[in-house]
MMTF fields as JSON, N, C-alpha, C and O atoms, coordinates in Angstrom:
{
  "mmtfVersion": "1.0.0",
  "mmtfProducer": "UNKNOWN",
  "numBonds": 295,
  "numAtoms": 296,
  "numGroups": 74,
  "numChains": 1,
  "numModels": 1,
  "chainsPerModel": [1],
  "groupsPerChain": [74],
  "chainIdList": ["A"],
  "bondAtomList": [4, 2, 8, 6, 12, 10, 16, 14, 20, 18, 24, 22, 28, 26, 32, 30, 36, 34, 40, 38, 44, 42, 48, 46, 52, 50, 56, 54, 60, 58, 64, 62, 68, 66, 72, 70, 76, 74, 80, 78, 84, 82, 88, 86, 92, 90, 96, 94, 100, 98, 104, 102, 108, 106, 112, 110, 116, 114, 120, 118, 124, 122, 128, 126, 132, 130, 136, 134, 140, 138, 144, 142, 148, 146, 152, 150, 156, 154, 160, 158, 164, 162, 168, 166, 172, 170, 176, 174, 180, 178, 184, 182, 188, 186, 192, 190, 196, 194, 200, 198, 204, 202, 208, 206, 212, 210, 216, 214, 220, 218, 224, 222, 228, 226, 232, 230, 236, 234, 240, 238, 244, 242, 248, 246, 252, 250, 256, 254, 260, 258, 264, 262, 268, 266, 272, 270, 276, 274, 280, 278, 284, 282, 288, 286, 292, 290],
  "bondOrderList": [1, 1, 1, 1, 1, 1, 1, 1, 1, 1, 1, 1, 1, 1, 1, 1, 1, 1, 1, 1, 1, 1, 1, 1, 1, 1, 1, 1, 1, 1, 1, 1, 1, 1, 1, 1, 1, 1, 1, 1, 1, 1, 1, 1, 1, 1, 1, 1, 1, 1, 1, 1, 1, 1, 1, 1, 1, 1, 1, 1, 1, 1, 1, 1, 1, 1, 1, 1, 1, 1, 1, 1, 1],
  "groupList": [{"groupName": "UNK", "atomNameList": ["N", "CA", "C", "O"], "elementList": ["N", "C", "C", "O"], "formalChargeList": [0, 0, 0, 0], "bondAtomList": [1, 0, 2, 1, 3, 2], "bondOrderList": [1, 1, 2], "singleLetterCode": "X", "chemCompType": "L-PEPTIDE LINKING"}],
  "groupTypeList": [0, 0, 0, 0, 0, 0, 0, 0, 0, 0, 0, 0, 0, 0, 0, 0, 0, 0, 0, 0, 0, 0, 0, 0, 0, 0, 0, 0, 0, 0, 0, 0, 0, 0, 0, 0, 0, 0, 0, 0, 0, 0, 0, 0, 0, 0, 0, 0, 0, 0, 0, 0, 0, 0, 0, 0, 0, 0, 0, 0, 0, 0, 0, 0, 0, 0, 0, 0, 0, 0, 0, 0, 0, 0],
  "groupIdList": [1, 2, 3, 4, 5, 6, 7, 8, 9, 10, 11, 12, 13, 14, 15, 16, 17, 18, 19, 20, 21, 22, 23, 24, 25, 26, 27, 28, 29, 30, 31, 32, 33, 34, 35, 36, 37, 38, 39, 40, 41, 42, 43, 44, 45, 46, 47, 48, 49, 50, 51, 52, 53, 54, 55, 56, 57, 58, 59, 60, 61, 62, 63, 64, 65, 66, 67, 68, 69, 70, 71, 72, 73, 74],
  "secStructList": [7, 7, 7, 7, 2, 2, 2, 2, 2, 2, 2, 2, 6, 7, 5, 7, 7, 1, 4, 4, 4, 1, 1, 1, 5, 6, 6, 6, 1, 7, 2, 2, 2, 2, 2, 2, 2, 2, 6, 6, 7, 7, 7, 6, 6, 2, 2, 2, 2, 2, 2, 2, 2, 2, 2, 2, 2, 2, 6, 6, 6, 7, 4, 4, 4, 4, 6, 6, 1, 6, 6, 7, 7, 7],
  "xCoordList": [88.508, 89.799, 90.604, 90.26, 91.666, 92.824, 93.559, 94.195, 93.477, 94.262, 95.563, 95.905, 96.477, 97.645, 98.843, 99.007, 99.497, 100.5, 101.259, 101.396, 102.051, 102.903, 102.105, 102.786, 100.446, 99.357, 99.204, 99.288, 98.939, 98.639, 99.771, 99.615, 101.13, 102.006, 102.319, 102.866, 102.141, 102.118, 101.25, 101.524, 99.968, 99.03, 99.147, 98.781, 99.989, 100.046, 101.038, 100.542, 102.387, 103.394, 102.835, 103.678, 101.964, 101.449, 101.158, 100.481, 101.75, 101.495, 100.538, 100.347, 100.059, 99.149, 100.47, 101.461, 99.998, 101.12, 101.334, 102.435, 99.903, 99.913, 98.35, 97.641, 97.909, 96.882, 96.917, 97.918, 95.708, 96.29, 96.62, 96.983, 96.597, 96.597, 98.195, 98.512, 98.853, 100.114, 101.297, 101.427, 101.737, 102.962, 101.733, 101.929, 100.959, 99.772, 99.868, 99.736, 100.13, 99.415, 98.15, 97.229, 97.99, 96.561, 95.492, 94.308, 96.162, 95.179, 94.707, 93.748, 95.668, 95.559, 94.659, 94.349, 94.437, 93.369, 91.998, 91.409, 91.489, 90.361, 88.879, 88.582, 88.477, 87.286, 86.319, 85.736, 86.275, 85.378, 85.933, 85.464, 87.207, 87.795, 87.765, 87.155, 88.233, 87.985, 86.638, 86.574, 85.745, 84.818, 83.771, 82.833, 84.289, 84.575, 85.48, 85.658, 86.034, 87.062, 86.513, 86.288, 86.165, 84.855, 83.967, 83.777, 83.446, 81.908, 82.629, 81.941, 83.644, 84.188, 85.037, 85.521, 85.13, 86.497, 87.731, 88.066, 88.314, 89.581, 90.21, 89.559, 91.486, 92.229, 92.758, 92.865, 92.955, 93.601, 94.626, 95.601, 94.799, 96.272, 96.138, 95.138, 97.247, 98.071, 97.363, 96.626, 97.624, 96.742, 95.614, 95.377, 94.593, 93.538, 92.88, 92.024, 93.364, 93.126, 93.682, 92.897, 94.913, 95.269, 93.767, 93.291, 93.305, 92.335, 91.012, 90.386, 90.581, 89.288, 89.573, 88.645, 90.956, 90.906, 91.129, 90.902, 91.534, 90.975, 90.116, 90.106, 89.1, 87.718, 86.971, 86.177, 87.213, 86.855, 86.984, 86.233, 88.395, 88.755, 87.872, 87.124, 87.944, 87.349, 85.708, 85.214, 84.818, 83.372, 83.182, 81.998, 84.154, 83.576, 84.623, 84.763, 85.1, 85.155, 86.544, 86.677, 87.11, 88.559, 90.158, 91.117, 89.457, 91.293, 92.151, 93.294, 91.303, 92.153, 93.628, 94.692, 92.984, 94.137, 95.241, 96.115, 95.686, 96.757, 97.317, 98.539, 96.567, 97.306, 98.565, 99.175, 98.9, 100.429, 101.405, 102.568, 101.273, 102.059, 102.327, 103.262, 101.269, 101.417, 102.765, 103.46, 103.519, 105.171, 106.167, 107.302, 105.546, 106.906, 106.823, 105.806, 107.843, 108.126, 108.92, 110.037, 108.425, 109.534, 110.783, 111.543],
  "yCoordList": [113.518, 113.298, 112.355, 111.279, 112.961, 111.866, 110.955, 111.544, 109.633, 109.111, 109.114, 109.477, 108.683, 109.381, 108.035, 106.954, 108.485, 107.721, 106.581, 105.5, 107.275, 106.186, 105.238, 104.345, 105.33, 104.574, 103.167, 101.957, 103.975, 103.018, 102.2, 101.004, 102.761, 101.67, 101.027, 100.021, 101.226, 99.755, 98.86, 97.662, 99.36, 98.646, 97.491, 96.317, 98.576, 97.242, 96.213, 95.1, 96.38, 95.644, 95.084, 94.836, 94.898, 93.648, 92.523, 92.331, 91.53, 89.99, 89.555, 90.17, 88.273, 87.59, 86.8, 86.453, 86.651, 86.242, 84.608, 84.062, 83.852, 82.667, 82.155, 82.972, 80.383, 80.371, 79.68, 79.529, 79.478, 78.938, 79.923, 79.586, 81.536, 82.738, 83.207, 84.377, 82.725, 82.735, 83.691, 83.418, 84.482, 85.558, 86.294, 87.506, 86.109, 86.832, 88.396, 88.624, 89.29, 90.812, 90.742, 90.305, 91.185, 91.424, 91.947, 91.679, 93.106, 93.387, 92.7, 92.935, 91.838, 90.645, 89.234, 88.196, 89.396, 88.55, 88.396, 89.386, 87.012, 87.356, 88.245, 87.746, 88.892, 89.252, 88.517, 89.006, 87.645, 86.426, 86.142, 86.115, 85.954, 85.572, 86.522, 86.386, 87.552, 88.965, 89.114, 89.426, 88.801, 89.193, 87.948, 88.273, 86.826, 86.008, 86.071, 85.18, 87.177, 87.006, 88.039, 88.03, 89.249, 90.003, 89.497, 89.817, 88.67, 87.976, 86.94, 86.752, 86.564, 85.715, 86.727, 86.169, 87.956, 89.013, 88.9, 88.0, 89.872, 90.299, 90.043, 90.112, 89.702, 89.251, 90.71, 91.771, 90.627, 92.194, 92.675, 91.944, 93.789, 94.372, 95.086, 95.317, 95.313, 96.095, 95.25, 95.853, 93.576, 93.145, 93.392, 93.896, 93.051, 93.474, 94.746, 94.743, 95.6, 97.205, 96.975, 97.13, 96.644, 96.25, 95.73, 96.298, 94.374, 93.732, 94.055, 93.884, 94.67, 95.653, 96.679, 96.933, 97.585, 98.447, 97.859, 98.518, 96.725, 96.11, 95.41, 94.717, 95.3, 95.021, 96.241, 96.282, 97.216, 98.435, 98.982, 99.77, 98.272, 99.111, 98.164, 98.743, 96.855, 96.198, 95.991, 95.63, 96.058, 96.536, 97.463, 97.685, 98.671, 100.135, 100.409, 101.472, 99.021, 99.179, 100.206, 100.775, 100.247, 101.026, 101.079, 101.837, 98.941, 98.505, 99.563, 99.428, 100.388, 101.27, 101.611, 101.58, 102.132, 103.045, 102.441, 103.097, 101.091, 100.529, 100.531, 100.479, 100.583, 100.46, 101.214, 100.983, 101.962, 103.174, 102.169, 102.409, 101.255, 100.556, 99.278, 98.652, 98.594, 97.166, 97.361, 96.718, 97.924, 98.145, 98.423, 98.575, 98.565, 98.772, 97.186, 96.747, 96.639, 95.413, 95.269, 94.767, 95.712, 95.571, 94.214, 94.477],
  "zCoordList": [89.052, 89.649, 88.764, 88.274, 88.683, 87.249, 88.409, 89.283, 88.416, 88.944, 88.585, 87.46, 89.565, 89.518, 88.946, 89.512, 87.782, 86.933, 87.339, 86.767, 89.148, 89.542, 90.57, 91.074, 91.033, 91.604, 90.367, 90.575, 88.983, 87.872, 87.928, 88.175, 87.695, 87.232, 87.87, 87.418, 89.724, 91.002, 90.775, 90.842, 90.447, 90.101, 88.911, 88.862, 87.752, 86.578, 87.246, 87.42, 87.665, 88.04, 89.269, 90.131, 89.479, 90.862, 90.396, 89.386, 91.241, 90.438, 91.846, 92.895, 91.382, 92.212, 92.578, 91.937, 94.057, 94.823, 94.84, 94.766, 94.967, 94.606, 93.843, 93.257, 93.999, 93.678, 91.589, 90.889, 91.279, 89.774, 88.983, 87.856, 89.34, 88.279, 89.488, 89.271, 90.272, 90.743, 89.231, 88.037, 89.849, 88.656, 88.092, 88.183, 87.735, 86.412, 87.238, 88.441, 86.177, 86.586, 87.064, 86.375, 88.339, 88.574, 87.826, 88.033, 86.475, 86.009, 84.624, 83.888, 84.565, 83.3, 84.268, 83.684, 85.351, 85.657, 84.869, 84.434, 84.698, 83.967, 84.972, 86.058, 84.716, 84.896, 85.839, 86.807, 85.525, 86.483, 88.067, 89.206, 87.403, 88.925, 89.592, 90.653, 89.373, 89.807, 90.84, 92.029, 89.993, 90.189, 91.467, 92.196, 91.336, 92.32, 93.424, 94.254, 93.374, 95.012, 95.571, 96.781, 94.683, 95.322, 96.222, 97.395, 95.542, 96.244, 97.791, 98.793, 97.692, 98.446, 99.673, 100.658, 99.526, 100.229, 99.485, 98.715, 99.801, 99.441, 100.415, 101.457, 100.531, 101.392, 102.211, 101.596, 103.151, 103.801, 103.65, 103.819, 103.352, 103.027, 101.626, 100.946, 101.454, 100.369, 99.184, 98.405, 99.01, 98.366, 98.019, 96.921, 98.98, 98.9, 98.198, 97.313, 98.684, 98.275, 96.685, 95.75, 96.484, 94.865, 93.818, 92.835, 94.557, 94.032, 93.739, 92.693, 95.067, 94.795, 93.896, 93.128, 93.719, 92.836, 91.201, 90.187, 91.243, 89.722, 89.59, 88.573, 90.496, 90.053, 89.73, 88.79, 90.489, 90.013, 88.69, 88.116, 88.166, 86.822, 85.778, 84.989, 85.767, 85.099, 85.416, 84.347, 86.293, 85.775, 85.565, 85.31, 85.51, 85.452, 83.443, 82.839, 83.022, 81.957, 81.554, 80.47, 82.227, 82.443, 81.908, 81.759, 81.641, 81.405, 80.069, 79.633, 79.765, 78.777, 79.08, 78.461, 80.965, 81.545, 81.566, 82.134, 81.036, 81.276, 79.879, 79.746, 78.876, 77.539, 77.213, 76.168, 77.94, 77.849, 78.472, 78.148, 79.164, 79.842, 79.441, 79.939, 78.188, 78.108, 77.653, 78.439, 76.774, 76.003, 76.604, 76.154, 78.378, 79.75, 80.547, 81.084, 80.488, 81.379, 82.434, 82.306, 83.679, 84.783, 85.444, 86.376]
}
C-alpha cells in the first residue's frame, strides 16, 4: 500500500505544539524522544495519531519518504 502524498505532506508540516522541541517538525524530532513519548503515551488526538505515525516512520527506517519535501516550506 503507497501511502498517500497529501497524508505525507500534513505529516511533514506538523509542528510540536509545545515542550523543549516546541515549532520543530515532528518529523525532524530526534529519534529518542520519539521514541520516549512512545514508552510514556501519546497524547490523544490528531496529535497523537501524527506522533505514533512518526515513530513508525523512524524505527521502520523510512525518513526517506520525506526527502521530496525537505525544498517545500510552508
Amino acid at each position: 500500500m503507497k501511502p498517500s502524498p497529501h497524508a505525507l505532506i500534513d505529516l511533514y508540516e506538523a509542528r510540536m505544539p509545545y515542550g523543549k522541541y516546541a515549532g520543530v517538525r515532528l518529523v525532524d524530532l530526534p529519534e529518542p524522544y520519539v521514541v520516549w513519548m512512545a514508552g510514556e503515551g501519546f497524547p490523544a488526538g490528531r496529535l497523537g495519531r501524527q506522533l505514533a505515525e512518526v515513530y513508525e516512520i523512524k524505527i521502520n527506517g523510512l525518513e526517506y519518504l520525506f526527502k521530496p519535501f525537505r525544498g517545500h516550506t510552508p
